[in-house]
Biopython code that builds the backbone (N, CA, C, O; Angstrom):
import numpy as np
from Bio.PDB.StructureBuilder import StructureBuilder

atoms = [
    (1, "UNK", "N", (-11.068, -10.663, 5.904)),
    (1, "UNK", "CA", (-11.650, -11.007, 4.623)),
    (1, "UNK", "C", (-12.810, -10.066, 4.297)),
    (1, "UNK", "O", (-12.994, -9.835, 3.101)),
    (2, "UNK", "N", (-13.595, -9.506, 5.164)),
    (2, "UNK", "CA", (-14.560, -8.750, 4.906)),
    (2, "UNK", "C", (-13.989, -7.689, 4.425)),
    (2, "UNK", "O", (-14.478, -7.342, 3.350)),
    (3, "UNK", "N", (-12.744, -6.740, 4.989)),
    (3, "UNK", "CA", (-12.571, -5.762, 4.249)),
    (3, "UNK", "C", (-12.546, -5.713, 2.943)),
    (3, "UNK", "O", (-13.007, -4.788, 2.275)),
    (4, "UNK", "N", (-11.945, -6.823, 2.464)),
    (4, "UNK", "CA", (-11.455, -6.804, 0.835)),
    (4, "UNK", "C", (-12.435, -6.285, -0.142)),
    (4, "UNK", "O", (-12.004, -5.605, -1.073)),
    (5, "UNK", "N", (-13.668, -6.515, -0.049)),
    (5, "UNK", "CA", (-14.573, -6.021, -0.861)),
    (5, "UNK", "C", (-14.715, -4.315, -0.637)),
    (5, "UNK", "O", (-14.619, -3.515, -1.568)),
    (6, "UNK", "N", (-14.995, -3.887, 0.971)),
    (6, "UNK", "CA", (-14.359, -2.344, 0.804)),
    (6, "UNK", "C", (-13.703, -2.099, 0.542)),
    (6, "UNK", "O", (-13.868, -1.072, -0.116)),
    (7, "UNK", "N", (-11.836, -2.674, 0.642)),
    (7, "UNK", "CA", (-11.113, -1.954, -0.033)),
    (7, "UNK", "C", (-10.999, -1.670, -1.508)),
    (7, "UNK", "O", (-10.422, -0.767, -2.114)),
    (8, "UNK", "N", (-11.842, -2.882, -1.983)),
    (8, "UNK", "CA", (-11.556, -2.800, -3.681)),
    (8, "UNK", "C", (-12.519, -1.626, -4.076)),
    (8, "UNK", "O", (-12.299, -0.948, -5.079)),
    (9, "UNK", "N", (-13.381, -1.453, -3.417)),
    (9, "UNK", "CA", (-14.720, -0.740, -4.010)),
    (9, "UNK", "C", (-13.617, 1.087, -3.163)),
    (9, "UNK", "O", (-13.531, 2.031, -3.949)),
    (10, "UNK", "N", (-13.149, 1.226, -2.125)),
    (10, "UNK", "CA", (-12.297, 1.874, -2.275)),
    (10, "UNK", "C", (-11.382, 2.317, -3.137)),
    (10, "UNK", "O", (-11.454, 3.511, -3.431)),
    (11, "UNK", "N", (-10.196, 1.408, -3.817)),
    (11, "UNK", "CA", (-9.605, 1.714, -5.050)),
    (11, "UNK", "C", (-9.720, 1.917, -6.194)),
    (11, "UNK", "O", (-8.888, 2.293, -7.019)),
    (12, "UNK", "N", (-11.067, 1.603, -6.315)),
    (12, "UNK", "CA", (-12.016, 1.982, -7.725)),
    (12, "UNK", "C", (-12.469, 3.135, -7.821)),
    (12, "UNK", "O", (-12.585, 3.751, -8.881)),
    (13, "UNK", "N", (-12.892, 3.703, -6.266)),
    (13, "UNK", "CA", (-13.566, 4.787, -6.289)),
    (13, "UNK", "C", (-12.547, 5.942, -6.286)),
    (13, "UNK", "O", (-12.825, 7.106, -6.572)),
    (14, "UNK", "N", (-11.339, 5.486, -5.930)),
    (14, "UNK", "CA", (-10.397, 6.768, -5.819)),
    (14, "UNK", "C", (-9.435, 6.679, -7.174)),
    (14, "UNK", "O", (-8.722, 7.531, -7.703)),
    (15, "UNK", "N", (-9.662, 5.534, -7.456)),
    (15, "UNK", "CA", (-9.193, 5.810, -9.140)),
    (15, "UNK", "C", (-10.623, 6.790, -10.171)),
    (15, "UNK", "O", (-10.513, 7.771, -10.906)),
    (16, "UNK", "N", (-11.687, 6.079, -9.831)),
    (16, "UNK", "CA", (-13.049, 7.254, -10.342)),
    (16, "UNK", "C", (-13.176, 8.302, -10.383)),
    (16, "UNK", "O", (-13.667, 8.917, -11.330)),
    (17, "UNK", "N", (-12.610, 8.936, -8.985)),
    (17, "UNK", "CA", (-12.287, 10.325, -8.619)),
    (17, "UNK", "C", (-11.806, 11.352, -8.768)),
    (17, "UNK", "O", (-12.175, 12.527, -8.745)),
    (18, "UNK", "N", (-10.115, 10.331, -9.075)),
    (18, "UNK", "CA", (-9.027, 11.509, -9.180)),
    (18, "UNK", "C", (-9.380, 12.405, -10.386)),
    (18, "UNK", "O", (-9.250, 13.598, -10.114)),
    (19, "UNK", "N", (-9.702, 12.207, -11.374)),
    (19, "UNK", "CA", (-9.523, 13.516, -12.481)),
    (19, "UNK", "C", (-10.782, 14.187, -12.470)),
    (19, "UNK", "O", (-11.345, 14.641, -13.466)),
    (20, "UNK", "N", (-11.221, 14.229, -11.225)),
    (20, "UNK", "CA", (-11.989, 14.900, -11.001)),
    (20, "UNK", "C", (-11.535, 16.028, -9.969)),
    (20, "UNK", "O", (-12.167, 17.056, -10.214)),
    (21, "UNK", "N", (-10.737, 16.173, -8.997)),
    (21, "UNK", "CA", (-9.686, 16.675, -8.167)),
    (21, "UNK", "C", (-9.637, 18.064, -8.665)),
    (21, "UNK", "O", (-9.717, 19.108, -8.018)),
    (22, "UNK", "N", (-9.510, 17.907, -9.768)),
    (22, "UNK", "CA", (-9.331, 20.219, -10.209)),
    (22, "UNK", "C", (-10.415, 20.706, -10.001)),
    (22, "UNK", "O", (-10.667, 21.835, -9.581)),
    (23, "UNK", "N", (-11.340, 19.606, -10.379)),
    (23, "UNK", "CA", (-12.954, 20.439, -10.650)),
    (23, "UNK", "C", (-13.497, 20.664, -9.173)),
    (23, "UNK", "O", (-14.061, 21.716, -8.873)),
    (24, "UNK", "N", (-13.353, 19.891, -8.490)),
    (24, "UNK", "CA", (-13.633, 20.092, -7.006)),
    (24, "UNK", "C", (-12.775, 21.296, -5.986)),
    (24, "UNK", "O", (-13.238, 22.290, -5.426)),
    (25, "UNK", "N", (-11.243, 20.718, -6.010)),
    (25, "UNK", "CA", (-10.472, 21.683, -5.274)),
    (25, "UNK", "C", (-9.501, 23.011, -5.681)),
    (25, "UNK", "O", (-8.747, 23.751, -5.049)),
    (26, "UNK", "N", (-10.033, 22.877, -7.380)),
    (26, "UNK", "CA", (-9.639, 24.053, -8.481)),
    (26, "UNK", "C", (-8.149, 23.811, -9.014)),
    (26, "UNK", "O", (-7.474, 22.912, -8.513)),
    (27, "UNK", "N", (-7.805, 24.362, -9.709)),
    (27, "UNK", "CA", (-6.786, 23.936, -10.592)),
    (27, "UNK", "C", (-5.195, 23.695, -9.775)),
    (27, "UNK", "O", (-4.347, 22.925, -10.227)),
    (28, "UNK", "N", (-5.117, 24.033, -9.250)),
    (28, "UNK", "CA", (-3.750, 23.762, -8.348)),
    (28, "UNK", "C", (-3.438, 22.554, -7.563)),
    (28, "UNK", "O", (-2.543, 22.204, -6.794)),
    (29, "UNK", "N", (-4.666, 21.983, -8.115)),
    (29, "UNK", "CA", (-4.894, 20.139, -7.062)),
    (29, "UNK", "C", (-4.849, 19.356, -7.965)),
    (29, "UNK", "O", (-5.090, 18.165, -7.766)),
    (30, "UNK", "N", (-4.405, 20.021, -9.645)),
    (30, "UNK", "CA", (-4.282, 18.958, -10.492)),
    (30, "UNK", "C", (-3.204, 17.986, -10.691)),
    (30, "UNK", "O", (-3.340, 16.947, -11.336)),
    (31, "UNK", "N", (-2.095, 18.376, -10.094)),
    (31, "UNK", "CA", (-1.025, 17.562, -9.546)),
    (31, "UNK", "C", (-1.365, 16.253, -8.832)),
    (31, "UNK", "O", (-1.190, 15.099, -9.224)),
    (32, "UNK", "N", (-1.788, 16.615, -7.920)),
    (32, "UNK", "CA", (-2.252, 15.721, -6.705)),
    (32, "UNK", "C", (-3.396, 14.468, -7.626)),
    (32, "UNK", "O", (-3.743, 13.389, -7.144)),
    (33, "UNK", "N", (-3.697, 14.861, -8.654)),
    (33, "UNK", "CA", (-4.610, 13.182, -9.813)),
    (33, "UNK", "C", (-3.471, 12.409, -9.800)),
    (33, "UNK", "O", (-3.528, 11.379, -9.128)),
    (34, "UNK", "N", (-2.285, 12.703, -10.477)),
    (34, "UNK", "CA", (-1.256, 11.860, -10.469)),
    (34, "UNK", "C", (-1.369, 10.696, -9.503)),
    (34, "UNK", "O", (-2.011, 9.648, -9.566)),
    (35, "UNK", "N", (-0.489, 11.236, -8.523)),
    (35, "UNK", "CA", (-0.315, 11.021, -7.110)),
    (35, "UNK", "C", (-1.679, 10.153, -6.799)),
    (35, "UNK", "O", (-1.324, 9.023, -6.462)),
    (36, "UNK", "N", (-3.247, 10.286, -6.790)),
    (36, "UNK", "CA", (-3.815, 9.535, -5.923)),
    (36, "UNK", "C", (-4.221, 8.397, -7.401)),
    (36, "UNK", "O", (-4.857, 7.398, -7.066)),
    (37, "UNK", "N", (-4.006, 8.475, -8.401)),
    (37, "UNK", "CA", (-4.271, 7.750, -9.166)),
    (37, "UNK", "C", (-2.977, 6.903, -8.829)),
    (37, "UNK", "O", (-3.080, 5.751, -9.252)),
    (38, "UNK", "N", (-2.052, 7.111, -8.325)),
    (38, "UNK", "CA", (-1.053, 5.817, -8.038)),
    (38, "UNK", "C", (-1.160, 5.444, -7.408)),
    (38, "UNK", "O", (-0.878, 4.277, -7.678)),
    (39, "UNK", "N", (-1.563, 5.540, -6.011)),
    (39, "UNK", "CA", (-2.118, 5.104, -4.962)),
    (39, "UNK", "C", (-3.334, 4.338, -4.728)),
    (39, "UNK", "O", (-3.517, 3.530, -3.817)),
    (40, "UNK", "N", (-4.354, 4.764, -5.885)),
    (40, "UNK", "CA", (-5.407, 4.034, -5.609)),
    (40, "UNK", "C", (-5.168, 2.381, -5.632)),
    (40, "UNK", "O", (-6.123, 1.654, -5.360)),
    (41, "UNK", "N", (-4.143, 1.928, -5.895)),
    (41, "UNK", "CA", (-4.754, 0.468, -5.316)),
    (41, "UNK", "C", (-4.185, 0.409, -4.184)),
    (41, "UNK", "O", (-3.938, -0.787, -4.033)),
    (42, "UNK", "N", (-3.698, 1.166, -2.980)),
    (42, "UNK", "CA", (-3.039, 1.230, -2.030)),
    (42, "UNK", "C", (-4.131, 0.547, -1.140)),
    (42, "UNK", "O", (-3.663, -0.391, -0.495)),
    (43, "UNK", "N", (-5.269, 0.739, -0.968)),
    (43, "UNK", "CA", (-5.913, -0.020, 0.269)),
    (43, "UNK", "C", (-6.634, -1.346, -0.072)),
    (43, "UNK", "O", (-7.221, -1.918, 0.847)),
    (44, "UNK", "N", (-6.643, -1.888, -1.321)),
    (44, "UNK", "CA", (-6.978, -3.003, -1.409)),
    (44, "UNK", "C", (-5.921, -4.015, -1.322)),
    (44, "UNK", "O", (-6.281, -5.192, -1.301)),
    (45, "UNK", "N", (-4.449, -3.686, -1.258)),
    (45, "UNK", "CA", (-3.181, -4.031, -0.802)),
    (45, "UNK", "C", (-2.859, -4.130, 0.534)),
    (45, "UNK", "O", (-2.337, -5.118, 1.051)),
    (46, "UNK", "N", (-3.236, -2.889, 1.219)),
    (46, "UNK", "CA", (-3.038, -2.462, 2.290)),
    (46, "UNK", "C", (-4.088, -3.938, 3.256)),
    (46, "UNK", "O", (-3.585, -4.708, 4.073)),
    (47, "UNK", "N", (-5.474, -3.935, 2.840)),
    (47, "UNK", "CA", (-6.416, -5.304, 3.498)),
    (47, "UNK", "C", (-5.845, -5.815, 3.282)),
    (47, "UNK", "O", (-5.321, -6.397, 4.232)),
    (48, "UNK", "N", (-5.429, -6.092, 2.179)),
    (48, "UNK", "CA", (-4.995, -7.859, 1.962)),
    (48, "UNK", "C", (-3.708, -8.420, 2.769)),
    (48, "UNK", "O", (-3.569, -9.627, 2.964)),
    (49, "UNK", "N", (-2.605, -7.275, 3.309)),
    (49, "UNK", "CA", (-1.537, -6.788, 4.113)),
    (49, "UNK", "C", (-1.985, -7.208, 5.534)),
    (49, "UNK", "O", (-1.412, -7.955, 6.328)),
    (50, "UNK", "N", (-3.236, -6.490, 5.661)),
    (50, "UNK", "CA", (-3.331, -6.647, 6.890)),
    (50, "UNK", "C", (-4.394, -7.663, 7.375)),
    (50, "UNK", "O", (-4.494, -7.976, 8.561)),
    (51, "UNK", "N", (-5.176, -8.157, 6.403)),
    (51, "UNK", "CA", (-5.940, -9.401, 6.419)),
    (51, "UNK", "C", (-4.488, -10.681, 7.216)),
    (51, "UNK", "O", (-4.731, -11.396, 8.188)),
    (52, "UNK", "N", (-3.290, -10.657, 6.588)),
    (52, "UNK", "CA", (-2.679, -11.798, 6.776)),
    (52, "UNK", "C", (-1.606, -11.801, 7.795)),
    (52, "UNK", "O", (-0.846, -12.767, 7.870)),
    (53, "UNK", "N", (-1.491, -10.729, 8.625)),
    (53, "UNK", "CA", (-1.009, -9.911, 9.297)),
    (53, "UNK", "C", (-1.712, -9.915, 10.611)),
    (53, "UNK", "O", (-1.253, -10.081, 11.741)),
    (54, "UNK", "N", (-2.737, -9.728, 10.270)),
    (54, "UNK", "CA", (-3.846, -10.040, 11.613)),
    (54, "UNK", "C", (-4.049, -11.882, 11.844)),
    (54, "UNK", "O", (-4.429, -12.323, 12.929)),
    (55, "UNK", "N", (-3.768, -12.691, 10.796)),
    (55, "UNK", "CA", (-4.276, -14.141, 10.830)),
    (55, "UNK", "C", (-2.641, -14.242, 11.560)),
    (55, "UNK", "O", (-2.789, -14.545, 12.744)),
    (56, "UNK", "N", (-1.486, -14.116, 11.284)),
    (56, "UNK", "CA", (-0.147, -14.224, 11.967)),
    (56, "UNK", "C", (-0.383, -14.156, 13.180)),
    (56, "UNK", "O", (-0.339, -15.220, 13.797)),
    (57, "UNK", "N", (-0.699, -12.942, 13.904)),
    (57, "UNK", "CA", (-0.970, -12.125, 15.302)),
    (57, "UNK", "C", (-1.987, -13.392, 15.950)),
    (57, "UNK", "O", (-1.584, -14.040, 16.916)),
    (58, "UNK", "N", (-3.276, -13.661, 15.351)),
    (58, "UNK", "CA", (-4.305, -14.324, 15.766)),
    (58, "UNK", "C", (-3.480, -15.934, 16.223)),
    (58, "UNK", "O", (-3.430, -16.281, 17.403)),
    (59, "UNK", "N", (-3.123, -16.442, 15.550)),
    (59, "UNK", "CA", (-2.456, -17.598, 15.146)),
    (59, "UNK", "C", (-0.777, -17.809, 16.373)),
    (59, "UNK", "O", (-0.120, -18.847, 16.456)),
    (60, "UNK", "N", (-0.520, -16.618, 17.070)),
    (60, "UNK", "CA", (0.491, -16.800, 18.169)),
    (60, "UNK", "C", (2.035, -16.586, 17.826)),
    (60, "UNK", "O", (3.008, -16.715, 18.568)),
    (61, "UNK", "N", (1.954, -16.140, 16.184)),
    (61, "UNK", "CA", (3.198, -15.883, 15.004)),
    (61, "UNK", "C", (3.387, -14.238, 14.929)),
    (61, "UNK", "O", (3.256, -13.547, 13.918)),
    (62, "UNK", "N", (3.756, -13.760, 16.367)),
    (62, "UNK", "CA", (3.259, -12.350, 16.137)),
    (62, "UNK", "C", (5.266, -12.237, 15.584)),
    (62, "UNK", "O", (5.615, -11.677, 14.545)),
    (63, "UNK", "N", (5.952, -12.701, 16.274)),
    (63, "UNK", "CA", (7.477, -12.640, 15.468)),
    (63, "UNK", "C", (7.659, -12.528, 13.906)),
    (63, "UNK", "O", (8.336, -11.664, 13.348)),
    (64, "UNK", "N", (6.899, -13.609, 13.244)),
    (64, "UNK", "CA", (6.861, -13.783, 12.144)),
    (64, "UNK", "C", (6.754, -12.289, 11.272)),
    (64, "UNK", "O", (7.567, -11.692, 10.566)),
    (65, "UNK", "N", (5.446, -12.019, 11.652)),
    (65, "UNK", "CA", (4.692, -10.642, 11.466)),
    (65, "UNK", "C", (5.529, -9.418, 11.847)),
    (65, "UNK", "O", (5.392, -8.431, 11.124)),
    (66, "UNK", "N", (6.221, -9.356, 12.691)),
    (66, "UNK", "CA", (7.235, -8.199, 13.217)),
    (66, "UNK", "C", (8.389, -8.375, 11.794)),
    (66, "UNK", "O", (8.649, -7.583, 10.889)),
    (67, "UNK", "N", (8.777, -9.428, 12.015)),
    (67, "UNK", "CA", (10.176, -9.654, 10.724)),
    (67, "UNK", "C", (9.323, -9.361, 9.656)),
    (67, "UNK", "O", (9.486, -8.164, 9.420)),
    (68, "UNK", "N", (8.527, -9.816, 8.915)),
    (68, "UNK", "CA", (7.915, -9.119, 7.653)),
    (68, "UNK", "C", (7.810, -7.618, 7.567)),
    (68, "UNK", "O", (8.161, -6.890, 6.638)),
    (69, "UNK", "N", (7.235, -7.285, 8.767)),
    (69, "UNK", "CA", (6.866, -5.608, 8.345)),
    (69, "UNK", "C", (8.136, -5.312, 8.805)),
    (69, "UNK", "O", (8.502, -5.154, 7.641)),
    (70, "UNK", "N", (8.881, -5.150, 9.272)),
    (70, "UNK", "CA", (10.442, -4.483, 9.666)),
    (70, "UNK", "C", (10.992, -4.525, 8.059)),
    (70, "UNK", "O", (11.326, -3.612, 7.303)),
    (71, "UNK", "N", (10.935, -6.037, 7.875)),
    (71, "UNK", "CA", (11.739, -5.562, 6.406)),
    (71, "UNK", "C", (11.096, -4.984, 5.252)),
    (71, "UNK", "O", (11.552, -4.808, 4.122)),
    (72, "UNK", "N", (9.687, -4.654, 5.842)),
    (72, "UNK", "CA", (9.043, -3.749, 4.809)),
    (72, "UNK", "C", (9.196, -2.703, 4.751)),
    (72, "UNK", "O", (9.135, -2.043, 3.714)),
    (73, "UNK", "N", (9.516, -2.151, 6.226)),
    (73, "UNK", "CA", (9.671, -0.658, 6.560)),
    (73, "UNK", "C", (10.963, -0.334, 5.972)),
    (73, "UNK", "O", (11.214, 0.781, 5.514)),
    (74, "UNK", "N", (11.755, -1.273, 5.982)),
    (74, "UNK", "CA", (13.460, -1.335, 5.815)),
    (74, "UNK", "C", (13.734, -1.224, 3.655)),
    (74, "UNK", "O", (14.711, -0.883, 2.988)),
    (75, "UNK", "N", (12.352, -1.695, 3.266)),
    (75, "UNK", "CA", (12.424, -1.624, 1.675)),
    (75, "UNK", "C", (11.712, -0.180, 1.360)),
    (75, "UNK", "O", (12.195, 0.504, 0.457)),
    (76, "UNK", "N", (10.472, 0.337, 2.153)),
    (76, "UNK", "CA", (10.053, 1.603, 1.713)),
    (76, "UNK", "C", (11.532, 2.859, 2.129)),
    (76, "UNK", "O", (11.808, 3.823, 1.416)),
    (77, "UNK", "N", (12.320, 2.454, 3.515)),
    (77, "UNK", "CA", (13.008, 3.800, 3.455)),
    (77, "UNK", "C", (14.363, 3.636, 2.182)),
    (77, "UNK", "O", (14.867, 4.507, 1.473)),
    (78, "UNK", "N", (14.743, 1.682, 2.308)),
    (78, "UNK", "CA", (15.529, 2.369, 1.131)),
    (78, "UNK", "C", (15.352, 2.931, -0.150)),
    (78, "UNK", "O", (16.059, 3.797, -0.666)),
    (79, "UNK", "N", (14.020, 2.190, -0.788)),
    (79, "UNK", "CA", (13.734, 2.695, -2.144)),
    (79, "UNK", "C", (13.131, 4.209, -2.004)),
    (79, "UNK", "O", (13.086, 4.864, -3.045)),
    (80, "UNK", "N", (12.696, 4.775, -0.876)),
    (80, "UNK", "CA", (12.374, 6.905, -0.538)),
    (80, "UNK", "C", (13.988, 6.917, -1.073)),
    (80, "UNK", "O", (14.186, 7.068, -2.278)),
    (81, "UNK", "N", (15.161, 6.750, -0.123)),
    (81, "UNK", "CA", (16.430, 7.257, -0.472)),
    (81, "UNK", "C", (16.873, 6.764, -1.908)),
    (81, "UNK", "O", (17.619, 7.609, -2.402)),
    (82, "UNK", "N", (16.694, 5.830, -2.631)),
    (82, "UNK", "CA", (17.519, 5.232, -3.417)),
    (82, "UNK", "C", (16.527, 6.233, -4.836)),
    (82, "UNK", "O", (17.168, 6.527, -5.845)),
    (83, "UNK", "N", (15.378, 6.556, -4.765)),
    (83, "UNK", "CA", (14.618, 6.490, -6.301)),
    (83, "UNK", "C", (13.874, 8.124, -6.011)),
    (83, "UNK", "O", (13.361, 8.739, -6.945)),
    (84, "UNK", "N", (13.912, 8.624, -4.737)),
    (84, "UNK", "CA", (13.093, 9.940, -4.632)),
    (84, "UNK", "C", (14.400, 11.291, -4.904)),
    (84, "UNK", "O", (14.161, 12.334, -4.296)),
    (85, "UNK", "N", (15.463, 11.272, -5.608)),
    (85, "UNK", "CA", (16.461, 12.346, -6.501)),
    (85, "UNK", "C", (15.974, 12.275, -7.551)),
    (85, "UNK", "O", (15.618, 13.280, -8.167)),
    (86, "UNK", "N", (15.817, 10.826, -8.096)),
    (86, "UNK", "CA", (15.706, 10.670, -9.847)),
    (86, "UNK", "C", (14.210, 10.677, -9.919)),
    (86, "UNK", "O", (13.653, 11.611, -10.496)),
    (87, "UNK", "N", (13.638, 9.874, -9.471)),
    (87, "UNK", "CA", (11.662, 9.763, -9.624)),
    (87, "UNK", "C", (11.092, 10.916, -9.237)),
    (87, "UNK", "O", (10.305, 11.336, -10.085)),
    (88, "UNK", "N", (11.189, 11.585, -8.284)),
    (88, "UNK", "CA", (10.981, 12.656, -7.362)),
    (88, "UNK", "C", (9.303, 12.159, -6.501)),
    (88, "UNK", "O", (9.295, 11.089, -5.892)),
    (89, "UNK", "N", (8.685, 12.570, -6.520)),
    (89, "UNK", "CA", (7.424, 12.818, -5.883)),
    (89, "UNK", "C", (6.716, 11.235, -5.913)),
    (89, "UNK", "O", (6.250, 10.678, -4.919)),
    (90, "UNK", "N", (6.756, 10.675, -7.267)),
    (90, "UNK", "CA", (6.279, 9.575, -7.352)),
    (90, "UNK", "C", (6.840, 8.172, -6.628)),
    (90, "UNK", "O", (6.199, 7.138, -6.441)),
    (91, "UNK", "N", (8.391, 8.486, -6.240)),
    (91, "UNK", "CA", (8.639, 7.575, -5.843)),
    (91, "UNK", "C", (7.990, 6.723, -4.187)),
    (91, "UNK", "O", (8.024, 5.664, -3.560)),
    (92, "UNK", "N", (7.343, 8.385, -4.155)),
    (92, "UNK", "CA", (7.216, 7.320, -2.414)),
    (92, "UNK", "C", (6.138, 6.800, -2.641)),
    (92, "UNK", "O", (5.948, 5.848, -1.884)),
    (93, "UNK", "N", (5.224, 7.002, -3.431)),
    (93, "UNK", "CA", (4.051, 6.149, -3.918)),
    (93, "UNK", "C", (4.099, 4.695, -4.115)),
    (93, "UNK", "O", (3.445, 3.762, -3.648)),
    (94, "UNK", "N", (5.340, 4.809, -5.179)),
    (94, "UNK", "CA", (6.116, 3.298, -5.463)),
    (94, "UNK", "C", (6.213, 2.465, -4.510)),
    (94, "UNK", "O", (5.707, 1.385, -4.206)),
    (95, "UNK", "N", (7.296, 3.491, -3.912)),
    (95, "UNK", "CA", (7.839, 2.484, -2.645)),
    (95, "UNK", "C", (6.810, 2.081, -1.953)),
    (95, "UNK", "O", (6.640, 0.867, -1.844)),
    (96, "UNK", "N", (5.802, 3.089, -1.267)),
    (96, "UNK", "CA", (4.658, 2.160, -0.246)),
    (96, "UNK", "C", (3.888, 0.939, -1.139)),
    (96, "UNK", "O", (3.715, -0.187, -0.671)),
    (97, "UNK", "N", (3.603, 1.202, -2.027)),
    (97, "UNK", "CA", (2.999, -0.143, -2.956)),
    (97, "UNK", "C", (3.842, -1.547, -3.205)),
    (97, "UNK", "O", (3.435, -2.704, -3.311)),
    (98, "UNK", "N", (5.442, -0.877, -3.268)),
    (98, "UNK", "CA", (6.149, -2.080, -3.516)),
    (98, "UNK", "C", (6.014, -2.539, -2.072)),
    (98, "UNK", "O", (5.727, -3.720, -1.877)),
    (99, "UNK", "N", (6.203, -1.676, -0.987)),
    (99, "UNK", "CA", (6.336, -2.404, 0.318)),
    (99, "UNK", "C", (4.955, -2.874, 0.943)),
    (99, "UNK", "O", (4.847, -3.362, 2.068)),
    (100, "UNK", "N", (4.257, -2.728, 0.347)),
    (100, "UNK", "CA", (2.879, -3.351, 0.698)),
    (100, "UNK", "C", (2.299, -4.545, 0.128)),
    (100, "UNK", "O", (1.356, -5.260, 0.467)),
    (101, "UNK", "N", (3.283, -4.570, -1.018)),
    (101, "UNK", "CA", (2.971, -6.170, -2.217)),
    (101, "UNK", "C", (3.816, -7.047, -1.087)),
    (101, "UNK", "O", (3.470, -8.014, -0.408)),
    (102, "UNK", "N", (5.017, -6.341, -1.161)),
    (102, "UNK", "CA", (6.233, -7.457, -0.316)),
    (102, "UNK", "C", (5.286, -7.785, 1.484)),
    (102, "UNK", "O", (4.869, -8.919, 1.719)),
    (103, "UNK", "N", (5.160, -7.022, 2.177)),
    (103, "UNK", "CA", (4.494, -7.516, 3.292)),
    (103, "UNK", "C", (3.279, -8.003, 3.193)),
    (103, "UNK", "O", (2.937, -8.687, 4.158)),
    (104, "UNK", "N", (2.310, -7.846, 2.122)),
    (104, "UNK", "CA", (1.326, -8.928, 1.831)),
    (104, "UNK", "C", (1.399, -10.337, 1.189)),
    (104, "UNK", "O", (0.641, -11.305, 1.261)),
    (105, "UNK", "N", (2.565, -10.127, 0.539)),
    (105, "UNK", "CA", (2.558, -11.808, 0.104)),
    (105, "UNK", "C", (3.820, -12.233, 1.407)),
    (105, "UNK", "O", (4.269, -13.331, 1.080)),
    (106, "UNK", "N", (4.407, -11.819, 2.524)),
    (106, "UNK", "CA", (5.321, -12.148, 2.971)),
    (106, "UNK", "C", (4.667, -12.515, 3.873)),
    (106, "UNK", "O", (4.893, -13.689, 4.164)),
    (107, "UNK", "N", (3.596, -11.808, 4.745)),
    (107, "UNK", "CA", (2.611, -12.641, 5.773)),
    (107, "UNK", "C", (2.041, -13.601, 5.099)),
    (107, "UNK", "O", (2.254, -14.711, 5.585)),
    (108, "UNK", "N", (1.308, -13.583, 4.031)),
    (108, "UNK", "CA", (0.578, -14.643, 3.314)),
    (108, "UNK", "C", (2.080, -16.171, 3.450)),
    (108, "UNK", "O", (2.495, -16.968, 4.291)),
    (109, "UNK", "N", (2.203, -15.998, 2.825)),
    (109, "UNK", "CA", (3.677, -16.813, 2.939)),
    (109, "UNK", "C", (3.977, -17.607, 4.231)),
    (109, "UNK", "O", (4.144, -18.808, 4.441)),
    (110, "UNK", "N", (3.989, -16.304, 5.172)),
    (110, "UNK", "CA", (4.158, -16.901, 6.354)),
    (110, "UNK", "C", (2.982, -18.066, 7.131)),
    (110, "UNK", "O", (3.194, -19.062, 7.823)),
    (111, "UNK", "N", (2.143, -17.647, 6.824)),
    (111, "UNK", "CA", (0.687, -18.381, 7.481)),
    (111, "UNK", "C", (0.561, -19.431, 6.703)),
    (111, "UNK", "O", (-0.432, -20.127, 6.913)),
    (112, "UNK", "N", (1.388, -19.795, 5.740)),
    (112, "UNK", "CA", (1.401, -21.238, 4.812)),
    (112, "UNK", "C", (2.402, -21.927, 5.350)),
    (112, "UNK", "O", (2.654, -23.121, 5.194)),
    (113, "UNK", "N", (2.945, -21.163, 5.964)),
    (113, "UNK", "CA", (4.077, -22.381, 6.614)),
    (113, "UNK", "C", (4.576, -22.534, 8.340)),
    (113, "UNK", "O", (5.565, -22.405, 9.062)),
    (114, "UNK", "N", (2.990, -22.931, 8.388)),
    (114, "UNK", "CA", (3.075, -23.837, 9.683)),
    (114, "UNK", "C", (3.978, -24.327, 10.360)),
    (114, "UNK", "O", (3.708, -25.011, 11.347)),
]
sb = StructureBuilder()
sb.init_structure("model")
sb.init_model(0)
sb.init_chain("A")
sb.init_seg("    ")
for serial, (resi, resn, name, xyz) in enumerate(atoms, 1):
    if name == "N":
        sb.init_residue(resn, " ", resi, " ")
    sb.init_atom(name, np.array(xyz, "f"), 0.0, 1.0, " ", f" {name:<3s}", serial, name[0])
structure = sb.get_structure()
């Protein structure tokens, strides 16, 4: 729970940042705003992921926690193969965010049902 407030103040700050990226690492890093502007809510997802993830583990439900992230790992490689021909670059962004919503509300989930 403590992280959450770093991570948010994290995703704010790297959303703050990005179009700032050329001016710092010069014009050829202007690509790369895209990219971390999609990502930036990646670690306030990522705590909240692993906030409930760690309460599973703590709690003696480390199975539970294995089956969630397996089938998370199992949704980021299919949606890399299924959406990174047509999306290209952006998709793996997607995918880790979609697979980080799904294993954060899937531990959450889990720790509600005792």
């Amino acid at each position: 729970v403590a992280a959450l407030p770093y991570a948010a103040t994290a995703s704010i700050a790297a959303a703050l940042v990005a179009p700032l990226m050329p001016f710092i690492f010069g014009p050829d890093s202007a690509v790369s705003t895209k990219y971390l502007l999609m990502l930036s809510p990646w670690a306030l997802v990522f705590a909240l992921h692993q906030s409930s993830a760690i309460a599973l583990t703590a709690s003696d439900r480390q199975g539970a926690r294995v089956v969630v992230e397996s089938l998370g790992l199992a949704l980021v490689i299919g949606m890399d193969l299924w959406l990174l021909r047509t999306v290209g670059a952006g998709a793996v962004a997607l995918a880790l965010l979609t697979a980080e919503v799904f294993m954060a509300c899937g531990c959450w989930l889990m720790m509600r049902r005792r």
